[in-house]
BAZAMI-404016 format. One record per residue (C-alpha): residue number from 1; residue in one letter; chain; x negated, y negated, z. Coordinates in Angstrom, 2 decimals. Each point is the difference from the previous one (the first is absolute). Layout:
N
<NUM, "a", "A", <X, Y, Z>>,
...
//
This chain:
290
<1, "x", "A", <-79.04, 50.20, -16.74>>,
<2, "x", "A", <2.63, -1.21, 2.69>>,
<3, "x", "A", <3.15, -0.76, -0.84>>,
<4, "x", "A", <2.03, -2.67, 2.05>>,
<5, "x", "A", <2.82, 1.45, 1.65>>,
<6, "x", "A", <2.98, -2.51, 0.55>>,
<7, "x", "A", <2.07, -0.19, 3.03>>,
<8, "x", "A", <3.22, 1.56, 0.06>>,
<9, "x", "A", <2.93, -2.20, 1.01>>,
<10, "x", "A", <1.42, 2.05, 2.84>>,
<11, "x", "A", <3.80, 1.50, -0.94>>,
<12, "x", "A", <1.81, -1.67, 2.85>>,
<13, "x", "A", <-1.58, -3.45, -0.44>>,
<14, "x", "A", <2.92, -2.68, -0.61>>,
<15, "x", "A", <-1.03, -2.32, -2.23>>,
<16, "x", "A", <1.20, -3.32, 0.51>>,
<17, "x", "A", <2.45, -0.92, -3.24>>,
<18, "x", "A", <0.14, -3.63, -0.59>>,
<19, "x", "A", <2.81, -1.42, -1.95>>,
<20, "x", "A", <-1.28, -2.59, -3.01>>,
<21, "x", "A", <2.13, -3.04, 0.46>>,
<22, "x", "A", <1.91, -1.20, -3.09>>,
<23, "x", "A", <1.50, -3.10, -0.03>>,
<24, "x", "A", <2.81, 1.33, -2.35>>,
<25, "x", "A", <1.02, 2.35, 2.72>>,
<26, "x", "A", <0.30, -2.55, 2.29>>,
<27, "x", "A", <1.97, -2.26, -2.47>>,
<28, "x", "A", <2.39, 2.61, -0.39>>,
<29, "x", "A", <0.71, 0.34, 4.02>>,
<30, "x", "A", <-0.18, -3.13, 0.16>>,
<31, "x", "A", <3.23, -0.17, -2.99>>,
<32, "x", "A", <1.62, 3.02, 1.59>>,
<33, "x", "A", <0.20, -1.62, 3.47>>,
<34, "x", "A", <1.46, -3.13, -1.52>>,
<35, "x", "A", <2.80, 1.55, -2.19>>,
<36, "x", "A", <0.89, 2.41, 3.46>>,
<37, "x", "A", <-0.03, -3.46, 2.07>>,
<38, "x", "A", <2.00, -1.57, -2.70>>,
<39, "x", "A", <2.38, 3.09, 0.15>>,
<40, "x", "A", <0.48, 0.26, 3.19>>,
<41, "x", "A", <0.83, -3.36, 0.46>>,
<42, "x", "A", <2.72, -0.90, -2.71>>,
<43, "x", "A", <1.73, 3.98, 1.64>>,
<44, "x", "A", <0.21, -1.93, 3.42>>,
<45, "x", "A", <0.95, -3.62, -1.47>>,
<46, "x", "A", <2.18, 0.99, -2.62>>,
<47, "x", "A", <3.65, 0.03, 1.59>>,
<48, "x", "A", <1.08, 1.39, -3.14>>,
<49, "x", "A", <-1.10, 3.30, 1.32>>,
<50, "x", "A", <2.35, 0.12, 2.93>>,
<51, "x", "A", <-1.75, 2.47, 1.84>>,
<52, "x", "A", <2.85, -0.18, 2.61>>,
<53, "x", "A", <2.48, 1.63, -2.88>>,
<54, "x", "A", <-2.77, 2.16, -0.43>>,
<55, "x", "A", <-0.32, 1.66, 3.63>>,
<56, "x", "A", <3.69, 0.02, -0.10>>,
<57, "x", "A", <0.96, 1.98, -2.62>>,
<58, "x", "A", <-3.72, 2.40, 0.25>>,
<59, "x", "A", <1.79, 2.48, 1.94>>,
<60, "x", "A", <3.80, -0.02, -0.89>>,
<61, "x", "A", <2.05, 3.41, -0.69>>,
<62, "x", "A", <0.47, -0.26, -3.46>>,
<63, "x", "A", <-3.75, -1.10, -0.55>>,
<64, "x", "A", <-1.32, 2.95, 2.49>>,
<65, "x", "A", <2.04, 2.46, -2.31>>,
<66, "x", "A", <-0.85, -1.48, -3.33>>,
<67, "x", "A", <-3.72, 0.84, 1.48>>,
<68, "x", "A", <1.13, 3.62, 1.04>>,
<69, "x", "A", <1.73, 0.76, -3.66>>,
<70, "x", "A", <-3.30, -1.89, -1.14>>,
<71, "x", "A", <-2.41, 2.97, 1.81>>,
<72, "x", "A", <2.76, 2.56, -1.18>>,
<73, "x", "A", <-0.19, -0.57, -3.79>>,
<74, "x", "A", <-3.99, -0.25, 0.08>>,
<75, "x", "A", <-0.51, 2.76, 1.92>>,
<76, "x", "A", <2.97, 2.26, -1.84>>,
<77, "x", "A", <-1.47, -1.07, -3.38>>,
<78, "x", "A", <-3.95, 0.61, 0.69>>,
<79, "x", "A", <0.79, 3.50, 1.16>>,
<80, "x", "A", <2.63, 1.06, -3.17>>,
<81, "x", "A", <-2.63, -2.02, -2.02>>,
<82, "x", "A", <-3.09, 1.82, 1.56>>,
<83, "x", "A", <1.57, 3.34, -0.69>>,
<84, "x", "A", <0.81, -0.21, -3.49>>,
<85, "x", "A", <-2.98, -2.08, -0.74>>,
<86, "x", "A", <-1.97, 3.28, 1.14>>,
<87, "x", "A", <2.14, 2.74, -2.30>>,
<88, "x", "A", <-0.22, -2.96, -3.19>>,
<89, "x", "A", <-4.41, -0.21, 0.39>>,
<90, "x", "A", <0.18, 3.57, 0.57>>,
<91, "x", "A", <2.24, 0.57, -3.16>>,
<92, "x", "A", <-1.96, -2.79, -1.85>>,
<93, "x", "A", <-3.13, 2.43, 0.62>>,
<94, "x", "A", <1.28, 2.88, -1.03>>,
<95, "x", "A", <-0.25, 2.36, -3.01>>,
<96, "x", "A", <3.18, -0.27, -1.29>>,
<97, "x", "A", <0.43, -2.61, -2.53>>,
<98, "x", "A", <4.01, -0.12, 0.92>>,
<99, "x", "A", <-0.78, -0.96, 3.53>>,
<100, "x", "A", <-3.23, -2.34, -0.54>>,
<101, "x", "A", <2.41, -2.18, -2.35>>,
<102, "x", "A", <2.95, 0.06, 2.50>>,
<103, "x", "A", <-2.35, -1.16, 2.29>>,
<104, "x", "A", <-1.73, -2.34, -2.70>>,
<105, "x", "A", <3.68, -1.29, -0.65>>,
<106, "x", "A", <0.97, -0.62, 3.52>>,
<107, "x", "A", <-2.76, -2.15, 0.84>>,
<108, "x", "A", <0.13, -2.12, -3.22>>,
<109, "x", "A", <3.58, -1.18, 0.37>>,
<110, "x", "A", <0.05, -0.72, 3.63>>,
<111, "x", "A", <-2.52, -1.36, -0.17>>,
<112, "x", "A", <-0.02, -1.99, -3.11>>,
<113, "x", "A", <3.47, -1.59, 1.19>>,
<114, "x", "A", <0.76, -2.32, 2.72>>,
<115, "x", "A", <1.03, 1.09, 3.34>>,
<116, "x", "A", <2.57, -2.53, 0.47>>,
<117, "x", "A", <1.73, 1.14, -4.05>>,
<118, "x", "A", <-0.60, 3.83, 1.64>>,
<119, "x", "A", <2.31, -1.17, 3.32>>,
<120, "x", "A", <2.97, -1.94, -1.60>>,
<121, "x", "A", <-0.25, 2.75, -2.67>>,
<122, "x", "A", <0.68, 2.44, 2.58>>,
<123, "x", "A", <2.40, -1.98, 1.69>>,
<124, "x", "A", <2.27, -0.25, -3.25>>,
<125, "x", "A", <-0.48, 3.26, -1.01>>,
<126, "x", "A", <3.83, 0.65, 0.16>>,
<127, "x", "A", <-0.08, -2.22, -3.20>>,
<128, "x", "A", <-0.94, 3.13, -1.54>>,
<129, "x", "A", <0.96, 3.01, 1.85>>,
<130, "x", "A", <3.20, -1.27, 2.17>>,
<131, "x", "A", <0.49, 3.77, 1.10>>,
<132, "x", "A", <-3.20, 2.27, 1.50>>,
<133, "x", "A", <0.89, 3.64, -0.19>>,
<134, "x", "A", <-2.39, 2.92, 1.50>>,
<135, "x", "A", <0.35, 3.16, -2.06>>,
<136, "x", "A", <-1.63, 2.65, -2.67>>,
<137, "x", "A", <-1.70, -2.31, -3.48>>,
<138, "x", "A", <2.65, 0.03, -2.32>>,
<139, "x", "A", <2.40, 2.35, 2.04>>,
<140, "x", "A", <3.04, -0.69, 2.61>>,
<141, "x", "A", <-0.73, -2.66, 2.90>>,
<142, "x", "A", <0.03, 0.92, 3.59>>,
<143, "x", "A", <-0.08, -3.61, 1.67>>,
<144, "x", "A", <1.14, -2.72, -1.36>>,
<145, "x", "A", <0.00, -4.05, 1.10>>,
<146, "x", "A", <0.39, -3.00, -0.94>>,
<147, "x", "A", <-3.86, -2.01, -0.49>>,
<148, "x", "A", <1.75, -2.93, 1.65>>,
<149, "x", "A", <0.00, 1.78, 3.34>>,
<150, "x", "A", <-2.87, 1.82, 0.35>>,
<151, "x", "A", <-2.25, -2.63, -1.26>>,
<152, "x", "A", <-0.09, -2.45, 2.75>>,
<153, "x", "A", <-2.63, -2.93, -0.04>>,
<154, "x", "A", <-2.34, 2.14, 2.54>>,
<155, "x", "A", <0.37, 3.20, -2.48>>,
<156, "x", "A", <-0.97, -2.36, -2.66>>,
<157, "x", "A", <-2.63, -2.00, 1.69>>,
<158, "x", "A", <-1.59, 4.07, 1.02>>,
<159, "x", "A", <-0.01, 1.47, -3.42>>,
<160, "x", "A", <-1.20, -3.18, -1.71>>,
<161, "x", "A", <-2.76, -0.66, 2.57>>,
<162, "x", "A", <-0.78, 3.84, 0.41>>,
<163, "x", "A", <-0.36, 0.39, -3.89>>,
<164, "x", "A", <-2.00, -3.03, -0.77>>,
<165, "x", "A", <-2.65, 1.47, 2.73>>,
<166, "x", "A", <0.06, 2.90, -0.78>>,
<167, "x", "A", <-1.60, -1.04, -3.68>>,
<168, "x", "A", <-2.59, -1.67, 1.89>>,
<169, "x", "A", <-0.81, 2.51, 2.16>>,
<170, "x", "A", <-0.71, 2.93, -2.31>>,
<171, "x", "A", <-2.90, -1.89, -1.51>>,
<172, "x", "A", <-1.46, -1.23, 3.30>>,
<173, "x", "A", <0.58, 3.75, 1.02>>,
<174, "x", "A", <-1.23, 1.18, -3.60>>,
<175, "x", "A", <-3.36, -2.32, 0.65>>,
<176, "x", "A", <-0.79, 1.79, 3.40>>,
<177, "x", "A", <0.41, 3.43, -1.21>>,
<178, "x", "A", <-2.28, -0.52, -2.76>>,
<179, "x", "A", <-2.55, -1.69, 2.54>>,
<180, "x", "A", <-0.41, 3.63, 1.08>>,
<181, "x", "A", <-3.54, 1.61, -0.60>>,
<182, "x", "A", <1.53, 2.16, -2.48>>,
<183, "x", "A", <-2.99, 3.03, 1.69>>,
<184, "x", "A", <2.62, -0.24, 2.76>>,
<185, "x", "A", <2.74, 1.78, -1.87>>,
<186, "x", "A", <-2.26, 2.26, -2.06>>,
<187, "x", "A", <-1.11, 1.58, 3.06>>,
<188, "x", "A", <3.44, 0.51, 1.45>>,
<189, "x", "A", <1.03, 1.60, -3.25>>,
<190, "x", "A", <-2.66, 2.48, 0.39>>,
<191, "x", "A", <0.78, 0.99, 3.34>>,
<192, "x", "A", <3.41, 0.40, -1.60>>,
<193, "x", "A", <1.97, -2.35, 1.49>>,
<194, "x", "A", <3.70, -0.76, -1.64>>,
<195, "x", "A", <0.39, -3.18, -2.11>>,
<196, "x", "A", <2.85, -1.18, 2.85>>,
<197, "x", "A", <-2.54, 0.61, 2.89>>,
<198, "x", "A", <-2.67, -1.69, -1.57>>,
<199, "x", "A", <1.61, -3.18, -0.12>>,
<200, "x", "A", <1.40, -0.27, 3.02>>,
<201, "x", "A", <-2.83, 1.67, 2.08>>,
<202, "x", "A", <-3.41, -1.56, -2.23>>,
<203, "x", "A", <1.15, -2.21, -2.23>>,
<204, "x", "A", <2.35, -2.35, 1.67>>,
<205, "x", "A", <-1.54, -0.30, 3.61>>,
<206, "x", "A", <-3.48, -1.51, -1.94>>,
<207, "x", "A", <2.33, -2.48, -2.39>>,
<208, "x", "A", <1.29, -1.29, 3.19>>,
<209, "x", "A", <-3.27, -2.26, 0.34>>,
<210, "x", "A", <1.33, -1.55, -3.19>>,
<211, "x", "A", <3.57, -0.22, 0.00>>,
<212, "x", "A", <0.40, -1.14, 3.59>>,
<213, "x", "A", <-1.28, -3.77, -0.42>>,
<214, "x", "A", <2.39, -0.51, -3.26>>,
<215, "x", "A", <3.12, 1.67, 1.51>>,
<216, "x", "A", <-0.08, -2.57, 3.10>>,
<217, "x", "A", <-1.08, -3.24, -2.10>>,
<218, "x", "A", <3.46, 1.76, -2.35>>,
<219, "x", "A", <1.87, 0.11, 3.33>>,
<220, "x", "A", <-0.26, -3.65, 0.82>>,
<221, "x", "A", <1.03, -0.24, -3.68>>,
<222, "x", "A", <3.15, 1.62, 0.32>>,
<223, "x", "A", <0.54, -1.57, 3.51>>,
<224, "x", "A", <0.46, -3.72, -1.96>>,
<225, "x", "A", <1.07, 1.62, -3.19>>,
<226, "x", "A", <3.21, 1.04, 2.37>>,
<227, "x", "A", <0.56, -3.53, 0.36>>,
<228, "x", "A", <1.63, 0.45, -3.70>>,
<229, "x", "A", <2.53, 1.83, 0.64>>,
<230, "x", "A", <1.70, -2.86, 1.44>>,
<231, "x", "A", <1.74, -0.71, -3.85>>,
<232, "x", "A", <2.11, 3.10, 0.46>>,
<233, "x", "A", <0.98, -1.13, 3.17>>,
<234, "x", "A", <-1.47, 2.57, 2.86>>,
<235, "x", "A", <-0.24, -1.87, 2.74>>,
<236, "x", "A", <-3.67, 0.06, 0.80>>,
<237, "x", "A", <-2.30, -2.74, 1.58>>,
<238, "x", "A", <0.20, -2.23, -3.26>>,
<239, "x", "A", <3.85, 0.41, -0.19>>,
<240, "x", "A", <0.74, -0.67, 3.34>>,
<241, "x", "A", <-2.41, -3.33, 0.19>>,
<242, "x", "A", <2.03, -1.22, -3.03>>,
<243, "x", "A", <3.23, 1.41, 0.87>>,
<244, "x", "A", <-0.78, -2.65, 3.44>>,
<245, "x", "A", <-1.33, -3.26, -1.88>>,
<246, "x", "A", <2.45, 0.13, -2.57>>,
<247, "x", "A", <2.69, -0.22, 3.11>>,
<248, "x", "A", <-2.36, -2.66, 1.96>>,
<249, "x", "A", <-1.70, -1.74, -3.10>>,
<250, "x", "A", <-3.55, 0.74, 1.91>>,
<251, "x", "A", <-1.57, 1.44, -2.90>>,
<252, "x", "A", <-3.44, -1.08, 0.88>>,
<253, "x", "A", <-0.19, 1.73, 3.96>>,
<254, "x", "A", <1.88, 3.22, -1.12>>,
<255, "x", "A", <-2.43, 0.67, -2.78>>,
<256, "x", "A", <-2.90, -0.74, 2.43>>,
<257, "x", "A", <1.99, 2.73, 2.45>>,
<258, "x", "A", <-0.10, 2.69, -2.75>>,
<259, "x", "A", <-3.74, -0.83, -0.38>>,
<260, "x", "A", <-1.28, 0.58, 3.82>>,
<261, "x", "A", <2.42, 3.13, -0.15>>,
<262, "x", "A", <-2.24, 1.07, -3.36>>,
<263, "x", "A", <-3.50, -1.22, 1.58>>,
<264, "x", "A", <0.65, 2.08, 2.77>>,
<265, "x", "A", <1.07, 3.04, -1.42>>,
<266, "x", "A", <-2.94, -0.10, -2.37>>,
<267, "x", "A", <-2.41, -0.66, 2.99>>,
<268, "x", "A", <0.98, 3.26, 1.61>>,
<269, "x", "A", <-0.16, 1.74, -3.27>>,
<270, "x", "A", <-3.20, -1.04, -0.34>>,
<271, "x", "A", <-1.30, 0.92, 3.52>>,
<272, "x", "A", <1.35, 3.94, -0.88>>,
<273, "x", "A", <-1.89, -0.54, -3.30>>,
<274, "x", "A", <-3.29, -0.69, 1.92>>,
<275, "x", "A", <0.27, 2.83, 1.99>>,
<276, "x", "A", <1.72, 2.25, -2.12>>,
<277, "x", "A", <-3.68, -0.88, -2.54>>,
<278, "x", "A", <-2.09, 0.58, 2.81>>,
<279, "x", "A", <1.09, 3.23, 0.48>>,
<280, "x", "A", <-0.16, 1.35, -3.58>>,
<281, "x", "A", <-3.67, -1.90, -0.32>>,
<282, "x", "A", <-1.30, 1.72, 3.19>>,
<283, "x", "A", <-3.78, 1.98, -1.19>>,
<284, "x", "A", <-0.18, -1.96, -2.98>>,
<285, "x", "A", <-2.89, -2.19, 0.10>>,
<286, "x", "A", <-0.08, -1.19, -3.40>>,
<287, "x", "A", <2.64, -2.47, 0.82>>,
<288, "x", "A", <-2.01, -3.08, -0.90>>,
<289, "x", "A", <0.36, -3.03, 2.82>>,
<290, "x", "A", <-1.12, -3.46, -1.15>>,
//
């Protein structure tokens, strides 16, 4: 008895995919390119705008700084947050039930409470403590100031942004630890390896896969959340736009100013983020692309 044998489709044969036409999806484009017609017209006709104020005051000093303090605070707070984000997941993992509820603590109140409350709190702390001293617990003082003068607006705006992320961190940092094939560390163990040089030698490089993508979408977080500390007065890209249109009553093209500055920051965040992805993705093929 014969059996038929059916041809095999050759592995390099393209197949030609044809697209099923939908006449929703064409409905939609067909909305989208009307509400971006409709958009881009009333941003041209619309004098209201006054693009001219726009171009003028895009590159002025005090703008250009606010931008640069803008850049400073983000990138000041992501690194102090980064840091103790990684000793709070690693304390929130470990043995010790004093240190997991430290940890536990930490991260519940920072982030159960506003970051704006945390900044002004911060900024007033003198209400409370109107001297700082440095010295032994409950013994003499070395150093002592007054709270007044060493907590400006940009040491307030630091520890209040710096904090807050830091809560927010130490679970993103806590979820890509524990995304480690826990065989990983059991095998390091038994070639005796020490707790300290198993995390940062196994464990850590492999959670990078993980915590990478949240950490940037958390850096163009904190670059806008930055644009808070303009209520105690730091003289960021916010606070200088206002400090201008509340001189020149041109509320309107000063707020648009701050918002190119932010669009453009964020855009070259996001480029770094792309490659920065890439190159912690590299050999994995179960990245699934639709």
């Amino acid at each position: 008895m014969s059996t038929a044998t059916l041809p095999v489709a050759d592995d390099e044969e393209q197949l030609a995919i044809v697209r099923r036409r939908s006449p929703l999806r064409l409905l939609g484009m067909a909305v989208m390119l009307v509400l971006a017609a409709m958009l881009v017209n009333t941003l041209i006709t619309n004098e209201r705008f006054e693009w001219a104020v726009v171009a003028q005051y895009l590159t002025v000093d005090a703008v250009v700084a606010g931008a640069l303090l803008t850049l400073e605070l983000t990138a000041i707070a992501m690194v102090l947050g980064v840091l103790l984000g990684i000793v709070l997941a690693v304390m929130r993992m470990s043995r010790s039930r004093l240190l997991a509820s430290t940890s536990w603590g930490f991260v519940w109140f920072f982030r159960g409470t506003p970051l704006l409350i945390q900044l002004i709190f911060w900024f007033n702390l003198s209400a409370l403590y109107p001297a700082l001293s440095l010295g032994i617990p409950f013994g003499p003082a070395f150093v002592t100031g007054s709270s007044n003068a060493f907590i400006t607006p940009f040491v307030a705006a630091v520890l209040g942004l710096s904090l807050n992320e830091a809560a927010y961190m130490a679970e993103i940092v806590r979820g890509g630890l524990l995304g480690v094939d826990r065989g990983q560390t059991e095998a390091a163990q038994a070639l005796g390896m020490r707790r300290l040089h198993l995390l940062l030698r196994i464990v850590l490089p492999q959670a990078m896969r993980i915590i990478v993508p949240p950490v940037a979408n958390q850096t163009l977080s904190m670059l806008k959340n930055t644009s808070l500390v303009s209520v105690l007065g730091a003289a960021d890209l916010l606070h200088s736009a206002q400090i201008i249109y509340s001189r020149t009553y041109q509320t309107v093209p000063l707020l648009i100013v701050a918002a190119l500055w932010y669009l453009a920051m964020t855009s070259v965040l996001s480029v770094g983020q792309y490659y920065v992805e890439r190159y912690y993705r590299r050999g994995d093929r179960s990245v699934m692309q639709l």
